[in-house]
N, CA, C and O atoms as CSV, one atom per row, in Angstrom:
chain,resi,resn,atom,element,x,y,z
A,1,UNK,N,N,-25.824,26.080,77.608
A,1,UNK,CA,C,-25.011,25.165,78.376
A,1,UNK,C,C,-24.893,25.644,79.801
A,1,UNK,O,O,-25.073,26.789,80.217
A,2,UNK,N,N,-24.594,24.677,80.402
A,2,UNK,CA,C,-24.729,24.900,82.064
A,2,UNK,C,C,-23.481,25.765,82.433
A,2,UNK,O,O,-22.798,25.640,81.417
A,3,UNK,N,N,-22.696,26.666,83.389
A,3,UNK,CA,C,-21.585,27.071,83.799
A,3,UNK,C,C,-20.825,26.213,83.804
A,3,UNK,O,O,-19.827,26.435,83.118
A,4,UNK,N,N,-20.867,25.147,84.375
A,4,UNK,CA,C,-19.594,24.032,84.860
A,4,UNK,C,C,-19.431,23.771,83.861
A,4,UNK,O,O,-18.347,23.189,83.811
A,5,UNK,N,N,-20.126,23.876,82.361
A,5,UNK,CA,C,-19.583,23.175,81.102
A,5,UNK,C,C,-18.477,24.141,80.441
A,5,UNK,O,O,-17.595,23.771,79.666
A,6,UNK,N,N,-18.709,25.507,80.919
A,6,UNK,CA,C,-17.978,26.382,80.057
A,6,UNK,C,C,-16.319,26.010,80.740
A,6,UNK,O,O,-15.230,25.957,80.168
A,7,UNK,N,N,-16.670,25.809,82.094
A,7,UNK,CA,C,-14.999,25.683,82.877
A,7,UNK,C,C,-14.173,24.387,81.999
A,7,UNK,O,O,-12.960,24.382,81.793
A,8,UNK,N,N,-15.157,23.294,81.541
A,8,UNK,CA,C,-14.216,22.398,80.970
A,8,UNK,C,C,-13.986,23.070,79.518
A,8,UNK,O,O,-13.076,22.485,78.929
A,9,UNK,N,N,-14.479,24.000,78.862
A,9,UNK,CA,C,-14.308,24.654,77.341
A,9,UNK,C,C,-13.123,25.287,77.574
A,9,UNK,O,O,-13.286,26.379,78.121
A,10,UNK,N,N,-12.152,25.037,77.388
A,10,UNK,CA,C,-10.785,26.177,77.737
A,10,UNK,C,C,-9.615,25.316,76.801
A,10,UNK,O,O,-10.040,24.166,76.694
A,11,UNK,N,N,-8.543,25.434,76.220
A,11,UNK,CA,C,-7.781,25.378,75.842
A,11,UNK,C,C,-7.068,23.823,75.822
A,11,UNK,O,O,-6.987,22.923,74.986
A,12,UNK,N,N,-6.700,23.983,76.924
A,12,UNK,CA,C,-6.412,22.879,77.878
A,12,UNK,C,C,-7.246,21.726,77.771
A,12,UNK,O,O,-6.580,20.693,77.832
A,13,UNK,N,N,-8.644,21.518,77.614
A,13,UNK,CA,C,-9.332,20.743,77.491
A,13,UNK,C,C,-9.524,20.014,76.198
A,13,UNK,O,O,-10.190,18.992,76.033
A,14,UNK,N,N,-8.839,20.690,75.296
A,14,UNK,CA,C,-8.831,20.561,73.735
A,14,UNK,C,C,-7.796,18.897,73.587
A,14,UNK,O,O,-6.806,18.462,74.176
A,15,UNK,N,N,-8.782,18.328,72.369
A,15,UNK,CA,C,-7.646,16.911,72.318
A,15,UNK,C,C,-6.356,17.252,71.384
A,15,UNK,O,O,-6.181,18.347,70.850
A,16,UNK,N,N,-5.541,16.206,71.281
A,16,UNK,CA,C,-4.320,16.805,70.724
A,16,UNK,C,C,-4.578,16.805,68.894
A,16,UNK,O,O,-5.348,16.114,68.228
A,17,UNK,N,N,-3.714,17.743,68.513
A,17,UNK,CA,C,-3.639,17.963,67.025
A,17,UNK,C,C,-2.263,17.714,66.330
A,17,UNK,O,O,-1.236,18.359,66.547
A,18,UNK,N,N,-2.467,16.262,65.115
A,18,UNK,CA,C,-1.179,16.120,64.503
A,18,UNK,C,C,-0.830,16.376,63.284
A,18,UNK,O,O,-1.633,16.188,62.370
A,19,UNK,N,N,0.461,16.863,63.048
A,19,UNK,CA,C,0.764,17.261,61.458
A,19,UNK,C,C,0.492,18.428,61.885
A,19,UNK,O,O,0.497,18.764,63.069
A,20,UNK,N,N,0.161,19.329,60.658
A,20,UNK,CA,C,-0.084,20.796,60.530
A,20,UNK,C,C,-1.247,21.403,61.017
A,20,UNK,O,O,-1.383,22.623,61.102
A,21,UNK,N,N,-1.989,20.672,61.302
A,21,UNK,CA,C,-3.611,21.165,62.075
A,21,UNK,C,C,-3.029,22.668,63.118
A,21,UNK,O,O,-2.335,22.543,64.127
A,22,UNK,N,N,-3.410,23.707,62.684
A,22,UNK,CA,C,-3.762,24.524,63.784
A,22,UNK,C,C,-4.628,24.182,64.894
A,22,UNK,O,O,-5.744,23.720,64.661
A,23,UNK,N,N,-4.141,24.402,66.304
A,23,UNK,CA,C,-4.645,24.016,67.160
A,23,UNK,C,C,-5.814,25.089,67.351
A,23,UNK,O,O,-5.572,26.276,67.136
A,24,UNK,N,N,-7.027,24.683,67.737
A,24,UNK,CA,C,-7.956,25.564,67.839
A,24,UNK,C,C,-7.439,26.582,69.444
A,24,UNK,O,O,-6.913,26.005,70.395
A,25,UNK,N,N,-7.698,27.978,69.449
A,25,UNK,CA,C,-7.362,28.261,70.365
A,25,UNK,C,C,-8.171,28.783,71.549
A,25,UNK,O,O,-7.717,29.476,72.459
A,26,UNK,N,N,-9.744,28.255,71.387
A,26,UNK,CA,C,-10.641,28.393,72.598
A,26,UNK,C,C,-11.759,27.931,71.705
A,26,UNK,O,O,-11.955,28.226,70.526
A,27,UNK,N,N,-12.561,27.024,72.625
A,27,UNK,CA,C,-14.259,26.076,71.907
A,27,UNK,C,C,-14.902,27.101,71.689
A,27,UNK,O,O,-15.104,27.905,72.599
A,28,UNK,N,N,-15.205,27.230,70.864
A,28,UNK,CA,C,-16.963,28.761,70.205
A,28,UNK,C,C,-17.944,27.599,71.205
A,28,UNK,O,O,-17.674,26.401,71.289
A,29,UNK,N,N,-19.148,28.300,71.929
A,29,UNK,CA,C,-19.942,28.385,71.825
A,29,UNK,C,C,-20.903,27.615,71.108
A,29,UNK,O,O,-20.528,27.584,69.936
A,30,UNK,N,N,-21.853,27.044,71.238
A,30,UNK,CA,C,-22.786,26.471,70.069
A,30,UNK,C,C,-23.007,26.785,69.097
A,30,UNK,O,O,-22.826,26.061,68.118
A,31,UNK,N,N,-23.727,28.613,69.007
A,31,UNK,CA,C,-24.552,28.582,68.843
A,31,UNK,C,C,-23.611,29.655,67.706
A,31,UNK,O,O,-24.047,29.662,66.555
A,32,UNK,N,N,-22.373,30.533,67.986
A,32,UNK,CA,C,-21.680,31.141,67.153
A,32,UNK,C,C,-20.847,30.205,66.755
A,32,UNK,O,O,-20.024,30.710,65.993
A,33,UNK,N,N,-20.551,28.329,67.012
A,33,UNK,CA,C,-19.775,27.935,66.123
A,33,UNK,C,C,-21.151,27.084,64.758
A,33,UNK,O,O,-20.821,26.644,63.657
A,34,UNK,N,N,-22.313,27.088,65.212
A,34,UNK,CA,C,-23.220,26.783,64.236
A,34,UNK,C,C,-22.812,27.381,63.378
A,34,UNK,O,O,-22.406,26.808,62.367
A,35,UNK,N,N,-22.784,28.977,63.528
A,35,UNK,CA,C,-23.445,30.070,62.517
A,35,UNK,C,C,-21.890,30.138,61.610
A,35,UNK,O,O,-21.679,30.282,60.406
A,36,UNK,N,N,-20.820,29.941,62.953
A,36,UNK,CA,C,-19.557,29.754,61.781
A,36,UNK,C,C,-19.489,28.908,60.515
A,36,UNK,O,O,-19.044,29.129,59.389
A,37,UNK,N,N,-20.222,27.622,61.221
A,37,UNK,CA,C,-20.043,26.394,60.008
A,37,UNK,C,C,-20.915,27.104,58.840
A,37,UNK,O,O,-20.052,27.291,57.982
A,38,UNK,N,N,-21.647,27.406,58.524
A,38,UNK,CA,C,-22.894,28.253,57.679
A,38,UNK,C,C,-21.972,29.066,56.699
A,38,UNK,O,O,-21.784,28.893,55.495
A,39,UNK,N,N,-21.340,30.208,57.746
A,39,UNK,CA,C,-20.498,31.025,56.617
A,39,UNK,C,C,-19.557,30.616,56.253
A,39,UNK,O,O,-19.128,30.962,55.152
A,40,UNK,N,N,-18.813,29.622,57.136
A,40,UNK,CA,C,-17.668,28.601,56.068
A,40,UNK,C,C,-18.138,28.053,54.875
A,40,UNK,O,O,-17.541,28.115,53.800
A,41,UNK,N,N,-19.432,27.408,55.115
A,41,UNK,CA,C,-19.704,26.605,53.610
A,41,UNK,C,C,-20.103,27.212,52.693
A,41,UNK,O,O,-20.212,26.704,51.577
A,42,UNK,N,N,-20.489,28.754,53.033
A,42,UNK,CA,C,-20.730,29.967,51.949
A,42,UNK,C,C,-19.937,30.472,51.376
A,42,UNK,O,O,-20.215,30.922,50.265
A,43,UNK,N,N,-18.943,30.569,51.780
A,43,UNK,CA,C,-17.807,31.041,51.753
A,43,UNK,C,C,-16.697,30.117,50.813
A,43,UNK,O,O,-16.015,30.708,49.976
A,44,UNK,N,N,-16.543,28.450,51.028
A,44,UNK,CA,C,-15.309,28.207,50.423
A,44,UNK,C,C,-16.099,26.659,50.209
A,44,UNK,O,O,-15.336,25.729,50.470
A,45,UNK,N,N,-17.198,26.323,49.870
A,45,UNK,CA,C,-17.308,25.007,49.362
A,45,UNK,C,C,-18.434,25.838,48.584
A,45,UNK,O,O,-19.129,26.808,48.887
A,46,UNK,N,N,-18.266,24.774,47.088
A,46,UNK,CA,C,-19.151,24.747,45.345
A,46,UNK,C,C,-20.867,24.892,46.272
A,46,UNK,O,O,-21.028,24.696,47.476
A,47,UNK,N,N,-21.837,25.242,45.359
A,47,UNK,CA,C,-22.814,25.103,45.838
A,47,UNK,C,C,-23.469,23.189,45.918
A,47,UNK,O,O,-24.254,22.859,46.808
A,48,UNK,N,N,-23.236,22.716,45.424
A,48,UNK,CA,C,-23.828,21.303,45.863
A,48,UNK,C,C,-23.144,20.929,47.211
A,48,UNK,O,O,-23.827,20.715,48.212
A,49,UNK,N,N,-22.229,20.879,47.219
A,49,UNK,CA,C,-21.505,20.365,48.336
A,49,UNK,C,C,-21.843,21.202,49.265
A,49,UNK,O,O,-22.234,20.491,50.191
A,50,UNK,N,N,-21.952,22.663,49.674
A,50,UNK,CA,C,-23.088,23.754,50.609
A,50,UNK,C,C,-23.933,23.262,50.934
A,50,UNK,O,O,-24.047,23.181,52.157
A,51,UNK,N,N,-24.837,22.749,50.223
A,51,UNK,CA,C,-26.445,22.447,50.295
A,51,UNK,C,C,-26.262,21.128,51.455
A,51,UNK,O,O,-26.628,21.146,52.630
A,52,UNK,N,N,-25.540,19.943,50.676
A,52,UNK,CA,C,-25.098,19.052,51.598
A,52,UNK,C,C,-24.631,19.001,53.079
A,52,UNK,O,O,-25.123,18.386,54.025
A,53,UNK,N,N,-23.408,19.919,53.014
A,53,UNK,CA,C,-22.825,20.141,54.135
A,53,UNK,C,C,-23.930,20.688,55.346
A,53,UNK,O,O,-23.983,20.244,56.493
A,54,UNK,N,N,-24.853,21.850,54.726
A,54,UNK,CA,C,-25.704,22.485,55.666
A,54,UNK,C,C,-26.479,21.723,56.357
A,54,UNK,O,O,-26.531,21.791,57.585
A,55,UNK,N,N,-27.299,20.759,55.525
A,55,UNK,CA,C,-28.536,19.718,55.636
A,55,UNK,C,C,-27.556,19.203,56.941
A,55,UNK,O,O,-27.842,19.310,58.134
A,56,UNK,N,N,-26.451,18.678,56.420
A,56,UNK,CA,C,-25.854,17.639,58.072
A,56,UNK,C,C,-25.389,18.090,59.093
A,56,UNK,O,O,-25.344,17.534,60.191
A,57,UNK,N,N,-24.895,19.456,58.711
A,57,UNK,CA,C,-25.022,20.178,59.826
A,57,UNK,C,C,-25.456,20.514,61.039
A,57,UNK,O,O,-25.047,20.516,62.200
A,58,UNK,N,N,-27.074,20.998,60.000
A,58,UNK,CA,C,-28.418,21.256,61.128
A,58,UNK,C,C,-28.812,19.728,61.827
A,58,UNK,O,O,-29.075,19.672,63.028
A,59,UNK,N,N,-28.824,18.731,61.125
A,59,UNK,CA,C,-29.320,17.566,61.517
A,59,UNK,C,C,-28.187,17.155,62.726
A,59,UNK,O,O,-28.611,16.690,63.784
A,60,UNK,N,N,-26.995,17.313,62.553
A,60,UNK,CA,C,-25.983,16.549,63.507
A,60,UNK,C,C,-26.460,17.584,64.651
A,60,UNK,O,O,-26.716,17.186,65.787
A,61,UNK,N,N,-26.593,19.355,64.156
A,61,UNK,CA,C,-26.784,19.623,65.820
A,61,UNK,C,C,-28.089,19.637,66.325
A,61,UNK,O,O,-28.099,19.885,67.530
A,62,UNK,N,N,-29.361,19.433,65.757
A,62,UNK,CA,C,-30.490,19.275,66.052
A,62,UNK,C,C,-30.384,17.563,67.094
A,62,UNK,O,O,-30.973,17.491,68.173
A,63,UNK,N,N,-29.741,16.611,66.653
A,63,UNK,CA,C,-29.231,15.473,67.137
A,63,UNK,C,C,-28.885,15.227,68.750
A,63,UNK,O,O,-29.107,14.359,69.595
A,64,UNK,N,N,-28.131,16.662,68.658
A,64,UNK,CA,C,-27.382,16.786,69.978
A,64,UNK,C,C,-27.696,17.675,70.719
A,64,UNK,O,O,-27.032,17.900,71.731
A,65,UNK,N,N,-28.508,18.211,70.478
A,65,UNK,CA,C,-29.673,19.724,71.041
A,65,UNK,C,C,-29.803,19.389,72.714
A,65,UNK,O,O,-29.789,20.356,73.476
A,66,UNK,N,N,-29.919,18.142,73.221
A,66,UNK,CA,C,-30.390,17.662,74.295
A,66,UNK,C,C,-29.416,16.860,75.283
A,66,UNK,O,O,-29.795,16.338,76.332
A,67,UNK,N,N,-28.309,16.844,74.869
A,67,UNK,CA,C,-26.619,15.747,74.783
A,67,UNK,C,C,-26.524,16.986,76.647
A,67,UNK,O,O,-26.574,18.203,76.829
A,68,UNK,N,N,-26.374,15.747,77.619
A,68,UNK,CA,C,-26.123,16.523,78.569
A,68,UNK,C,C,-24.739,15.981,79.228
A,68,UNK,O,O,-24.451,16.231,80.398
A,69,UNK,N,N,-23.988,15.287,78.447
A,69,UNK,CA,C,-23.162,15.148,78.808
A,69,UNK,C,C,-21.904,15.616,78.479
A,69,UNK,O,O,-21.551,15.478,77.308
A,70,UNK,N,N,-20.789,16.396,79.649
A,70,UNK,CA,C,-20.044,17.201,79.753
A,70,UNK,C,C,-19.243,16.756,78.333
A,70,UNK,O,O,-19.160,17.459,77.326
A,71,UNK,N,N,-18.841,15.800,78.461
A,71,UNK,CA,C,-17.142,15.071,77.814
A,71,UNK,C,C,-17.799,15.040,76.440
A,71,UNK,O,O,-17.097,15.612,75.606
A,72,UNK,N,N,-19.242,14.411,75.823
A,72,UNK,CA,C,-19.911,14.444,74.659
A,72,UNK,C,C,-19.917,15.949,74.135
A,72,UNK,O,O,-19.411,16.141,73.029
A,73,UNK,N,N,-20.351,16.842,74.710
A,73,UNK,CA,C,-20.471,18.171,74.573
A,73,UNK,C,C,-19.320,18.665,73.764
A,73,UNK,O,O,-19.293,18.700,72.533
A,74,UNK,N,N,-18.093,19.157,74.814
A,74,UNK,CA,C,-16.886,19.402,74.461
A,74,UNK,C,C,-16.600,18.740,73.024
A,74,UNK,O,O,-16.517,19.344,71.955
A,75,UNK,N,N,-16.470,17.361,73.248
A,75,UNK,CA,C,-16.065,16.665,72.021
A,75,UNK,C,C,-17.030,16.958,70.710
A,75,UNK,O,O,-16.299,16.907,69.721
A,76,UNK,N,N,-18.001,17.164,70.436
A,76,UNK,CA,C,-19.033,17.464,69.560
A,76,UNK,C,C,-18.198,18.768,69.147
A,76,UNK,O,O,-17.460,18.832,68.164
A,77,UNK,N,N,-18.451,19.837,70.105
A,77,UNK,CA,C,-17.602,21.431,69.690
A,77,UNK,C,C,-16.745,21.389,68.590
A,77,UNK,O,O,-16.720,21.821,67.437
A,78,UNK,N,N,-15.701,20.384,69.721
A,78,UNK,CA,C,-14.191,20.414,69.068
A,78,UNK,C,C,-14.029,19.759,67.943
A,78,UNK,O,O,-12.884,20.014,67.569
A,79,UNK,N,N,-14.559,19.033,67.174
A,79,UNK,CA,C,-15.226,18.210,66.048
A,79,UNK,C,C,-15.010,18.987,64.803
A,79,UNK,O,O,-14.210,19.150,63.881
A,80,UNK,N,N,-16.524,19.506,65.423
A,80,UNK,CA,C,-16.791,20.749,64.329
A,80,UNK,C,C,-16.427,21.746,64.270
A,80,UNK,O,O,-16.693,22.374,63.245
A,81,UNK,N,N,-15.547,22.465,65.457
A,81,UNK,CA,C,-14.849,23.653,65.518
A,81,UNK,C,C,-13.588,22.743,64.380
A,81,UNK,O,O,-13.675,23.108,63.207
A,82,UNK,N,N,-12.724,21.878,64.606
A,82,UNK,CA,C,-11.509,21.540,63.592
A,82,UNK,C,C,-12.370,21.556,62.416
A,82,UNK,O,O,-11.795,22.026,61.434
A,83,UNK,N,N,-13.473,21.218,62.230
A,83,UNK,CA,C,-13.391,20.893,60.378
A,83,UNK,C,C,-14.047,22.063,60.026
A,83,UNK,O,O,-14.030,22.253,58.810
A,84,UNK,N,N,-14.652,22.962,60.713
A,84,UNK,CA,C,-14.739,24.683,60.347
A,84,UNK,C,C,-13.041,25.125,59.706
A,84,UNK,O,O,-12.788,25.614,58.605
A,85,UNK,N,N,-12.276,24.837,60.574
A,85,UNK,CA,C,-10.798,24.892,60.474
A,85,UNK,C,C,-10.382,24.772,59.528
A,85,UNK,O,O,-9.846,25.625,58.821
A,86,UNK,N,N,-10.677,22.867,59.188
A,86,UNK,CA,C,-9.830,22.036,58.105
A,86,UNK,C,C,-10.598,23.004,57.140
A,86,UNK,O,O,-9.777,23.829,56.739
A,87,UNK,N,N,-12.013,23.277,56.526
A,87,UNK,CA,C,-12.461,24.199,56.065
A,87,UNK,C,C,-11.740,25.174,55.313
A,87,UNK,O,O,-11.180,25.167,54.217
A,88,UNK,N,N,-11.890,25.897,56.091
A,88,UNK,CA,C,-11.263,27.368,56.049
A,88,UNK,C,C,-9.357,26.986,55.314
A,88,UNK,O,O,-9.055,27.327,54.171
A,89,UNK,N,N,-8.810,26.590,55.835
A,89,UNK,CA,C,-7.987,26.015,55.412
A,89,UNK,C,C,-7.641,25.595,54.062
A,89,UNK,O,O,-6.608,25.898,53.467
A,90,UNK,N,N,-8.502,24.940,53.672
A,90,UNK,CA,C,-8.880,24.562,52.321
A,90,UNK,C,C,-7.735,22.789,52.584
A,90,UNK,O,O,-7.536,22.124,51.567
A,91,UNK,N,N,-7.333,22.445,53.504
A,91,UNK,CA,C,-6.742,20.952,53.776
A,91,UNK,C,C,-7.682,19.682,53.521
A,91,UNK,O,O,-7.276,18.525,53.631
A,92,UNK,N,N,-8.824,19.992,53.213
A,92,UNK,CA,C,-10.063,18.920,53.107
A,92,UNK,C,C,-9.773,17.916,51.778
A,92,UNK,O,O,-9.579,16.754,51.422
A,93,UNK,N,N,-9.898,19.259,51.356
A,93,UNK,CA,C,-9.732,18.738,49.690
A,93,UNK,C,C,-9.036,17.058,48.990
A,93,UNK,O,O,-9.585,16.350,48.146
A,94,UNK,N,N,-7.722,16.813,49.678
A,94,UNK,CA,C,-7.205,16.049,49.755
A,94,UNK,C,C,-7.052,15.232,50.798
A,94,UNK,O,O,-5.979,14.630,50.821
A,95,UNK,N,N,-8.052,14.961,51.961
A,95,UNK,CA,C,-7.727,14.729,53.223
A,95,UNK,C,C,-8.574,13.323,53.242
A,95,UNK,O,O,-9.457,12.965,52.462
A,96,UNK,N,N,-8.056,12.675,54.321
A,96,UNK,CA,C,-8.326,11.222,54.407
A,96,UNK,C,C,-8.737,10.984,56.356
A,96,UNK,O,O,-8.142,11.342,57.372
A,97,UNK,N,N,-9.751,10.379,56.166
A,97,UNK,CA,C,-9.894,10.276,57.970
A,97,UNK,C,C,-8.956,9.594,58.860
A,97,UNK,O,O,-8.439,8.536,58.500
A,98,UNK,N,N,-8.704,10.108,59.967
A,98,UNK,CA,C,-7.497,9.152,60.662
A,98,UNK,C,C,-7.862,8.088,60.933
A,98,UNK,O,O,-9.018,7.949,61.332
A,99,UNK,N,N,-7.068,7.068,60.817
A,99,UNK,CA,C,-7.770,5.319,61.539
A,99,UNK,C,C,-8.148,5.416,63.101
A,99,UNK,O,O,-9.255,5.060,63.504
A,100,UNK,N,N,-7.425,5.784,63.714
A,100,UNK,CA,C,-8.095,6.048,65.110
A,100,UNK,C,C,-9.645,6.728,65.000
A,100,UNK,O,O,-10.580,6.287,65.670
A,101,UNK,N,N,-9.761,7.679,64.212
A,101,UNK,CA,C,-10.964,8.479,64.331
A,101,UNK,C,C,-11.663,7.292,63.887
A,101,UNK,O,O,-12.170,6.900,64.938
A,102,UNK,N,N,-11.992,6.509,63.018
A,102,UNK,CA,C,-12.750,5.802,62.470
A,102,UNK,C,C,-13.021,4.396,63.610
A,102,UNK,O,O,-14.084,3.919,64.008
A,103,UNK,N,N,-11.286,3.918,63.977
A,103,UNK,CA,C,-12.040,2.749,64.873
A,103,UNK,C,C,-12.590,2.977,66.219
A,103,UNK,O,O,-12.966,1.978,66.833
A,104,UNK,N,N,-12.713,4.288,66.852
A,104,UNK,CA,C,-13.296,4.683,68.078
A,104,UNK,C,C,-15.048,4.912,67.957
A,104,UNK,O,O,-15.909,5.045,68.827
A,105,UNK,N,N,-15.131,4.882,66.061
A,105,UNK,CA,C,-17.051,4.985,65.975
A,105,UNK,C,C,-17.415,4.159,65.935
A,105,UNK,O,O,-16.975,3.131,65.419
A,106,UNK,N,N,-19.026,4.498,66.871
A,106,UNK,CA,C,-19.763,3.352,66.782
A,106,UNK,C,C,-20.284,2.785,65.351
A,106,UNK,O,O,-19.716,3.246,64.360
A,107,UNK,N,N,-21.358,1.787,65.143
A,107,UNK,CA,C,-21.839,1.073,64.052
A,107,UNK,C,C,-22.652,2.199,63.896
A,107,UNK,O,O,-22.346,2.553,62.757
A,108,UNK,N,N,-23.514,3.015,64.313
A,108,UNK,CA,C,-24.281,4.016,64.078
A,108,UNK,C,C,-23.145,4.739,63.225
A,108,UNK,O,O,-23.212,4.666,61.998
A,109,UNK,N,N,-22.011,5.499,63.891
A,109,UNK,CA,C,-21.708,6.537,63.289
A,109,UNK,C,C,-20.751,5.809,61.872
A,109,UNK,O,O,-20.789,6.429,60.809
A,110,UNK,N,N,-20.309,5.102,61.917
A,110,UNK,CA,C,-20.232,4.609,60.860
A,110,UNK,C,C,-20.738,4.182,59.120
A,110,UNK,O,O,-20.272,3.995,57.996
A,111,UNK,N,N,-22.309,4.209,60.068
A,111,UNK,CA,C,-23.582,3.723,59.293
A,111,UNK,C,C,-23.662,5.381,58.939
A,111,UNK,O,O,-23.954,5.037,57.794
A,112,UNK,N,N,-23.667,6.168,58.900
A,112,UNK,CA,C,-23.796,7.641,58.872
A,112,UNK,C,C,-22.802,8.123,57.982
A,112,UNK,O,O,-23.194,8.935,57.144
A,113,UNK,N,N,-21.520,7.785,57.974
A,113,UNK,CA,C,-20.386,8.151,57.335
A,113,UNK,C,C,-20.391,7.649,56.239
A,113,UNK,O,O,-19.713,8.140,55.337
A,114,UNK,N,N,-21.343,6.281,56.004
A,114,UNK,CA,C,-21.191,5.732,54.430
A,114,UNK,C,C,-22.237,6.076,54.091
A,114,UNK,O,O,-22.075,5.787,52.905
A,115,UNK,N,N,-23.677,6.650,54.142
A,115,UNK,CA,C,-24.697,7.255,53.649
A,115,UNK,C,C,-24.346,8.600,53.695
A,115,UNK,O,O,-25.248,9.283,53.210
A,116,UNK,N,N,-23.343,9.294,54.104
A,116,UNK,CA,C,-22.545,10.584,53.755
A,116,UNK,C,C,-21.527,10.129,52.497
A,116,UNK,O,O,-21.548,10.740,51.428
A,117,UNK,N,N,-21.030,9.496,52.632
A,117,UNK,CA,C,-20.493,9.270,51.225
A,117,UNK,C,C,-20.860,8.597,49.759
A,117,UNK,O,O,-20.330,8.680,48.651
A,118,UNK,N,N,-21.984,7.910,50.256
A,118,UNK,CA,C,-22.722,7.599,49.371
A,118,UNK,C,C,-23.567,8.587,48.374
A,118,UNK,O,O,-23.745,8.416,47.168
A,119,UNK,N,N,-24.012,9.596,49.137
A,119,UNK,CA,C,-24.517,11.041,48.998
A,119,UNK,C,C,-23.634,11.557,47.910
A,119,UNK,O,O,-23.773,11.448,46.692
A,120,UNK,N,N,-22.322,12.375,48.882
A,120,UNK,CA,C,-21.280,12.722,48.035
A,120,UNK,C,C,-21.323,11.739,46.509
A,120,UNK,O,O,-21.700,12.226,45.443
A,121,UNK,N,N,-20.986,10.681,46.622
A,121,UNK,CA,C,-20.420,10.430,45.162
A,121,UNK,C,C,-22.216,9.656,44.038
A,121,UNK,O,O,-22.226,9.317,42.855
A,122,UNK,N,N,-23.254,9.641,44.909
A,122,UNK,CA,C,-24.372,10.246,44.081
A,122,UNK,C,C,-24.486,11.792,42.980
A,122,UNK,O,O,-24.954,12.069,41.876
A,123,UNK,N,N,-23.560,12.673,44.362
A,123,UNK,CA,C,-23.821,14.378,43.966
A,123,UNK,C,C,-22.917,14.269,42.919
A,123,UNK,O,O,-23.279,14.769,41.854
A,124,UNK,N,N,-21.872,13.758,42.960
A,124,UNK,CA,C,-20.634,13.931,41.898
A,124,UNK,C,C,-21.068,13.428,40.343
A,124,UNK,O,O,-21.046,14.138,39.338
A,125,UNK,N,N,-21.506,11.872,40.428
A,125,UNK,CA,C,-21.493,11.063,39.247
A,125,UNK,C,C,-22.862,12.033,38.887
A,125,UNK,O,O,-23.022,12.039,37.667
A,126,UNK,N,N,-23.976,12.920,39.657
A,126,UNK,CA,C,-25.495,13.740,38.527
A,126,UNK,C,C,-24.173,14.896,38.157
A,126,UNK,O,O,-24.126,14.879,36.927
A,127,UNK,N,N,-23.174,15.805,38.629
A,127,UNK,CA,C,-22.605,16.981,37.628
A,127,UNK,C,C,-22.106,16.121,37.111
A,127,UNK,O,O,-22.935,15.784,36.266
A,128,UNK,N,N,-21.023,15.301,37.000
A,128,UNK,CA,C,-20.481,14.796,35.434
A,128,UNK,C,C,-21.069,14.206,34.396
A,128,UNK,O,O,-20.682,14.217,33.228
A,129,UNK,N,N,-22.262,13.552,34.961
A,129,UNK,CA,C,-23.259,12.920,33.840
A,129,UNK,C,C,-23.895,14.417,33.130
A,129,UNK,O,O,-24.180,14.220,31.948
A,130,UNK,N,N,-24.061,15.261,33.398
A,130,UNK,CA,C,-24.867,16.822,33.454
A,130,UNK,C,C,-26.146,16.466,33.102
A,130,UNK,O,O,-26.969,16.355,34.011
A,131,UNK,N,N,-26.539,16.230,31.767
A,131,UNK,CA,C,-28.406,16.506,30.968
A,131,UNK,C,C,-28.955,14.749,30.994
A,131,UNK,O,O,-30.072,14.485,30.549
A,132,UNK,N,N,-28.078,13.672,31.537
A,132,UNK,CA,C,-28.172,12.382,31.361
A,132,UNK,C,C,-29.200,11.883,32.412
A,132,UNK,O,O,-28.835,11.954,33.585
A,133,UNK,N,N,-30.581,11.329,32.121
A,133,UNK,CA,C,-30.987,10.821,33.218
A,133,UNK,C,C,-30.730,9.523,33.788
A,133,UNK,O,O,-29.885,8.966,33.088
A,134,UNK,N,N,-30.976,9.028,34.449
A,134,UNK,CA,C,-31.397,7.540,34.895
A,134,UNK,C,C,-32.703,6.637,34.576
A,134,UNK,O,O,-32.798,5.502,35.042
């Protein structure tokens, strides 16, 4: 990232957090909050849901590898720096997306969020079925 991007990475620049969310207290980096998301999902999600999580991971930041814009940047970080968070936390589990978060995405990211969940509850209904094919 360019210098002038790191001056907007600071604290201050962070959007607001409601309810119990710990506020993140400085943006990681790319490239050590990649490697964070990695050992979070090693760390505290089942192995199917790992495998998953990683795949979208790499793909969301391979996506944005080239994103030269300041305000996109930041916001991408801070994204995935909170749900490293919500993560770690273990608050996921039961967690529901905010309506604001949802009506500010585009039809793309939308279109993304239901072939992410479509995924998910593919992965779910092959362990409970276990030896059953299709």
């Amino acid at each position: 990232m360019q210098p002038a991007l790191r001056l907007l990475a600071n604290p201050s620049a962070l959007g607001s957090t409601k309810g119990l969310k710990p506020a993140p207290l400085a943006l990681l980096p790319p490239i050590p909050l990649y490697r964070r998301l990695f050992r979070t999902h090693r760390k505290f999600l089942p192995p199917e849901m790992r495998l998953l999580g990683d795949e979208y991971v790499k793909s969301e930041f391979r996506a944005h590898q080239k994103t030269e814009n300041p305000m996109h940047i930041i916001g991408f970080l801070t994204e995935w720096q909170m749900y490293a968070q919500e993560i770690e936390g273990e608050s996921w589990r039961d967690g529901k997306i905010e309506k604001g978060k949802i009506d500010k995405m585009s039809d793309q990211q939308l279109g993304q969020l239901y072939e992410l969940m479509q995924a998910i509850q593919k992965a779910s209904r092959g362990s409970d079925d276990g030896s059953q094919s299709d």
